[in-house]
C-alpha positions as CSV (number, residue, x, y, z in Angstrom):
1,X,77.4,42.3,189.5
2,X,79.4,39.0,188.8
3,X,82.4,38.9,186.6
4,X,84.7,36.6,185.2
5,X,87.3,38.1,182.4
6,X,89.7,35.7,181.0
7,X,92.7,36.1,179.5
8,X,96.2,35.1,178.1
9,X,95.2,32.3,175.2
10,X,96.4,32.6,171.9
11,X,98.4,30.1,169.2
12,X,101.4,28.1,170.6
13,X,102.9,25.1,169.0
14,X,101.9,21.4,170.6
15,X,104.6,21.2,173.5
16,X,104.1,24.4,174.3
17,X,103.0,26.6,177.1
18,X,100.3,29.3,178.2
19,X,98.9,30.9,181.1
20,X,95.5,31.7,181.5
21,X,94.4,34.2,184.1
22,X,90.3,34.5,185.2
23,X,89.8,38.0,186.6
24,X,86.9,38.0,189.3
25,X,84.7,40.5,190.4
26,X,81.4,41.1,192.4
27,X,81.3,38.5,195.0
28,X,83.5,37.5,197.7
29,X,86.0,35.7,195.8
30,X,87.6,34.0,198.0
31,X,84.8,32.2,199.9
32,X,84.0,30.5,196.3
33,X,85.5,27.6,194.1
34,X,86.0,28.8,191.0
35,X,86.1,26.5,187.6
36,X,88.0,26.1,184.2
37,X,86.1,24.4,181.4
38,X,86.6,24.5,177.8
39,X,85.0,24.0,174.7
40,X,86.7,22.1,171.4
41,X,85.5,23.8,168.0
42,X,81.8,21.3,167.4
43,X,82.3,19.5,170.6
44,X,80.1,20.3,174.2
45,X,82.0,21.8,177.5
46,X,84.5,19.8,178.9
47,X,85.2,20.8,182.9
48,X,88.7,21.1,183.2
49,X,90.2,22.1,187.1
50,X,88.6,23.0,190.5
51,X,89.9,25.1,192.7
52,X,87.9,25.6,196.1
53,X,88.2,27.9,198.8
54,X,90.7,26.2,200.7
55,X,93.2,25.6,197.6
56,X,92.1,22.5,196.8
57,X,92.5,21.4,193.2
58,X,90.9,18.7,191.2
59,X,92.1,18.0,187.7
60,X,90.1,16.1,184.3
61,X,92.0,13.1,184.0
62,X,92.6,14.8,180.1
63,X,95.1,17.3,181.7
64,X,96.2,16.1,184.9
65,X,99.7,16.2,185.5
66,X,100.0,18.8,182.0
67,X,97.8,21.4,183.9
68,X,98.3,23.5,187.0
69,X,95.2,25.7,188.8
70,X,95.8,28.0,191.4
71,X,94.7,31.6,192.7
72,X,95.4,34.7,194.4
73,X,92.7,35.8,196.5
74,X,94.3,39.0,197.1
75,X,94.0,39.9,193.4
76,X,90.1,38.3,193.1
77,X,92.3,35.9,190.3
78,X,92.4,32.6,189.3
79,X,95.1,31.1,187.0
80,X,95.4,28.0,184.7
81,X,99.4,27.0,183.7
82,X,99.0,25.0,180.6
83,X,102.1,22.9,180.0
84,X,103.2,20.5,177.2
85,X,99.9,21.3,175.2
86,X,99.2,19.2,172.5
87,X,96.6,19.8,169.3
88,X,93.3,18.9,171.1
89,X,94.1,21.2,174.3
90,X,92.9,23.6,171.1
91,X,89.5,25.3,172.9
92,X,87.8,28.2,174.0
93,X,88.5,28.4,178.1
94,X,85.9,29.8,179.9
95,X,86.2,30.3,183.9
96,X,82.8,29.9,185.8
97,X,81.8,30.4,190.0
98,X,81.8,26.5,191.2
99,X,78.2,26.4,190.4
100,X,78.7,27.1,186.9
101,X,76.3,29.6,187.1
102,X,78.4,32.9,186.1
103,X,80.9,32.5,183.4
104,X,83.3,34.8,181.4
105,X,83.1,35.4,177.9
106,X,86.4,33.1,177.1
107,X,89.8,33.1,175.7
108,X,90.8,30.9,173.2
109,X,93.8,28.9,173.1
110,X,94.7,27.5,169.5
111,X,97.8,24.1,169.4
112,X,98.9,24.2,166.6
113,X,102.3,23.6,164.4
């Protein structure tokens, strides 16, 4: 079946930097875009970066130029360079299929001093 595990958040201080990684299985990874989104503690789901088949990326005017999406279709994993993070980059980032239809369980990335 379909599956997304995320990975590599934790608590860095605002300037900081993390990578997250999205593991895929179950489909033929790299025929699909595959999406970051995040959720703020009380706030809804914020999409974050595309990244299609081709290696296209597409950016939420929030992080662009901060954030950097990319993948490795011979690993089935995508990857989300977080750079000079500030306090409300502070979420839960999820990875989904472009269709938002499968999505992991999340890794949670805490900005804080």
């Amino acid at each position: 079946q379909v599956q997304f595990v995320e990975s590599g958040g934790g608590l860095v201080q605002p300037g900081g930097s993390l990578r997250l990684s999205c593991a895929a299985s179950g489909f033929n990874f790299s025929a699909f875009a595959i999406t970051w989104l995040r959720q703020a503690p009380g706030k809804g789901v914020e999409w974050v970066a595309d990244i299609n088949s081709g290696g296209l990326t597409y950016y939420a005017a929030t992080v662009k130029g901060r954030f950097t999406i990319s993948r490795d279709n011979a690993k089935s994993t995508v990857y989300l360079q977080m750079n000079s993070l500030k306090d409300e980059d502070t979420a839960v980032y999820y990875c989904a299929d472009g269709w938002y239809q499968y999505w992991g369980q999340g890794t949670q990335v805490t900005v804080s001093s």
